[in-house]
NUTIVEX-390819 format. One record per atom (N, C-alpha, C): y, x, z. Coordinates in steps of 0.001 Angstrom, whole numbers, plus 500000, padded with zeros to 6 digits. Each point is the difference from the previous one (the first is absolute). Layout:
BEGIN
YXZ/...
# end
This chain:
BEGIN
062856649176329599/499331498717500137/498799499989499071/499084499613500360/498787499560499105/500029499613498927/499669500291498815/499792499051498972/499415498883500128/499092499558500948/499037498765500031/500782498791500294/501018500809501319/500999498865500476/501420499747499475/500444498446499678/501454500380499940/500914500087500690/500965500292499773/501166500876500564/500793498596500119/499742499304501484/500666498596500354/501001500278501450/501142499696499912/500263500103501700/500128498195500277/499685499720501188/500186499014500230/501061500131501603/500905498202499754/500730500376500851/499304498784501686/499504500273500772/499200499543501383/498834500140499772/499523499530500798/498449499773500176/499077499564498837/499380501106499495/499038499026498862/498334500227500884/499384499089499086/498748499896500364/498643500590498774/500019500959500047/499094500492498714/498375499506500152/499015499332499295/498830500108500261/499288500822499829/499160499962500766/498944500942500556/499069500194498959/499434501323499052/498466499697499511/498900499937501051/498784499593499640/499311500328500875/499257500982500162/500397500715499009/499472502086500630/500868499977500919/501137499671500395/501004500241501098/499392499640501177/499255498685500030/500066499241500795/498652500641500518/499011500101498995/498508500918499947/500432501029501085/500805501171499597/500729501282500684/499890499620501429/501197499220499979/500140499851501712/499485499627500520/498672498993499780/498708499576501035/499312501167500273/500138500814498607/498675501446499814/500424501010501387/501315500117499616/501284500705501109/499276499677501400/500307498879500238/499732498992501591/498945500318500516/499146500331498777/498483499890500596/499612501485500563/501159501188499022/499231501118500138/500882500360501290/500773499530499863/500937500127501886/499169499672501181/499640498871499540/499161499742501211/498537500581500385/499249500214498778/498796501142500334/500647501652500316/501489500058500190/499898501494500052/500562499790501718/500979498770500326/499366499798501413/499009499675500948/499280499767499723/498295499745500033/499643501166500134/500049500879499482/499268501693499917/500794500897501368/501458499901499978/500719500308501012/499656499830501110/499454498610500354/499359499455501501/498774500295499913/499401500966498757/498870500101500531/500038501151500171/500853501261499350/499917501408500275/500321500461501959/501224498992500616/500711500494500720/499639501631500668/501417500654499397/499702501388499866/501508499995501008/500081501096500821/501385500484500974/500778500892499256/501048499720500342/501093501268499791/500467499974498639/499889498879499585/501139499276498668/500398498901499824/500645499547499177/499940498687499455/499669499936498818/499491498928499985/499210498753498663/501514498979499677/500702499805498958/500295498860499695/499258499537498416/500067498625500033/499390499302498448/501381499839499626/500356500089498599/501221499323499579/499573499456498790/500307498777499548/499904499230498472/501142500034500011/500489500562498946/501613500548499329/499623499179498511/501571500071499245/499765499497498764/500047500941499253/499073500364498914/499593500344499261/500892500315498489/501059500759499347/500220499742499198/499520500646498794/499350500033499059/499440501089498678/500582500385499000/500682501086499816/500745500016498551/499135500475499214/499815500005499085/499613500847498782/500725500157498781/499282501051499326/500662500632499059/499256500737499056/500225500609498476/498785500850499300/500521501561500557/500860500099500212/500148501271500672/500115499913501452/500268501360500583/500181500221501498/501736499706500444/500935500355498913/501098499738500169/500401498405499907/499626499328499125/499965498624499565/499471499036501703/498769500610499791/499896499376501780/500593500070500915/501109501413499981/500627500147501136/501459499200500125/499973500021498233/501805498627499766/499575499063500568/499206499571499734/499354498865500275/500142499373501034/499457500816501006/499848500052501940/501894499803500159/500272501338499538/501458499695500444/500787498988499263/499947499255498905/500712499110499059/499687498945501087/498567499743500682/499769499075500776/500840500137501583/500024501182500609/500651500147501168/501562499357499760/500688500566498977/501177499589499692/500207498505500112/499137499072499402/499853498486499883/500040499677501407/499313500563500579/499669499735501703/500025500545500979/501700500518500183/500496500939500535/499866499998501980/499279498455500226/500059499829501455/497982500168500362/499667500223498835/498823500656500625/499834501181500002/499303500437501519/499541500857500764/498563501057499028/500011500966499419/498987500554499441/499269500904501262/499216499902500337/499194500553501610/498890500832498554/499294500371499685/499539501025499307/499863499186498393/499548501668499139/499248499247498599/498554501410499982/499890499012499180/498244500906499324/500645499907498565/499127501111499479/500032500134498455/498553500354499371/499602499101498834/498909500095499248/500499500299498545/498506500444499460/500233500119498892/498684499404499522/499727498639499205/498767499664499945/499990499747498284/498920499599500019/499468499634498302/500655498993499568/500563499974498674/500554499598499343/499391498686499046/500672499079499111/499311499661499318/499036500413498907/500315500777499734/498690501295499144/499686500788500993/498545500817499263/499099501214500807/501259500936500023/500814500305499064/501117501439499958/501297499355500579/500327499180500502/501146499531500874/499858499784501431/501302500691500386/500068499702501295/500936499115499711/500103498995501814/501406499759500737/499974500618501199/501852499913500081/499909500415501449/500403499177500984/500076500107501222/500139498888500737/500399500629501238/501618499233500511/500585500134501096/499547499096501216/499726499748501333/499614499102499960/500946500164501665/500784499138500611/501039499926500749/499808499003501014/500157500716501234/499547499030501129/500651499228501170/500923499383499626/501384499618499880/499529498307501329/501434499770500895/500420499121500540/500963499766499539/500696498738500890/501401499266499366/500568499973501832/501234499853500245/500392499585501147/499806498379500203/499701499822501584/499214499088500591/501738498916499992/499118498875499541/501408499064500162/501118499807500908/499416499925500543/500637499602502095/500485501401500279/499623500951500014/500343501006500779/500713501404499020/499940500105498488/500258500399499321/499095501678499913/499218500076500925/499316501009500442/498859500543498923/499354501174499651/499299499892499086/498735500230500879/498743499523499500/498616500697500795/499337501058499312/499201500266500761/499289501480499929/500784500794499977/499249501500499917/500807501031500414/501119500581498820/500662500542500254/501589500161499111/500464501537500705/500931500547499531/500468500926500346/500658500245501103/500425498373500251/501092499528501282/499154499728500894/498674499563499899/499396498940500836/499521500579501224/499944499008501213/499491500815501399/498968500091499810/499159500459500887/498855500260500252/499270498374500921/
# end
């Protein structure tokens, strides 16, 4: 678990607020979804498919490469009914010129209420 966050279980439904880098994110998200369908209808190219997906986003970090990777998984563990569909890994600048972080970054669904189904593609998923 993070140091930033504490270590709370709660028992139903809570309601956490939103910052608004969160809130910033997912308009930024929305927007770049929709200019990358925009480009799609304009390439139309044969003999593939195009899908757009806005997935949620999760970022671990860490000062090492291992630390990032507890991290990712300390988080999977917490949220054992989401779907991880790929990750990327960075290694970017740090708060000093001689520090890095590293950064997991996880591209994760949840199953759909109603149907318990997860979206995008999965290991299981049809075509």
């Amino acid at each position: 678990m993070s140091a930033n966050l504490p270590e709370t279980v709660a028992e139903g439904a809570v309601v956490l607020p939103a910052p608004p880098r969160v809130v910033d994110d997912l308009a930024r998200d929305l927007t770049q979804a929709a200019a990358a369908v925009r480009a799609v209808s304009r390439i139309c190219r044969g003999g593939g498919d195009v899908s757009v997906a806005a997935y949620t986003a999760v970022v671990c970090t860490g000062r090492s490469a291992a630390r990032a990777l507890e991290e990712a998984a300390a988080w999977c563990r917490q949220a054992p009914e989401a779907e991880v569909h790929s990750l990327a890994w960075a290694r970017v600048p740090g708060h000093r010129e001689d520090v890095h972080e590293y950064r997991v970054t996880l591209a994760v669904s949840f199953p759909d209420e109603e149907t318990g189904e997860h979206t995008g593609d999965t290991h299981l998923s049809c075509r």
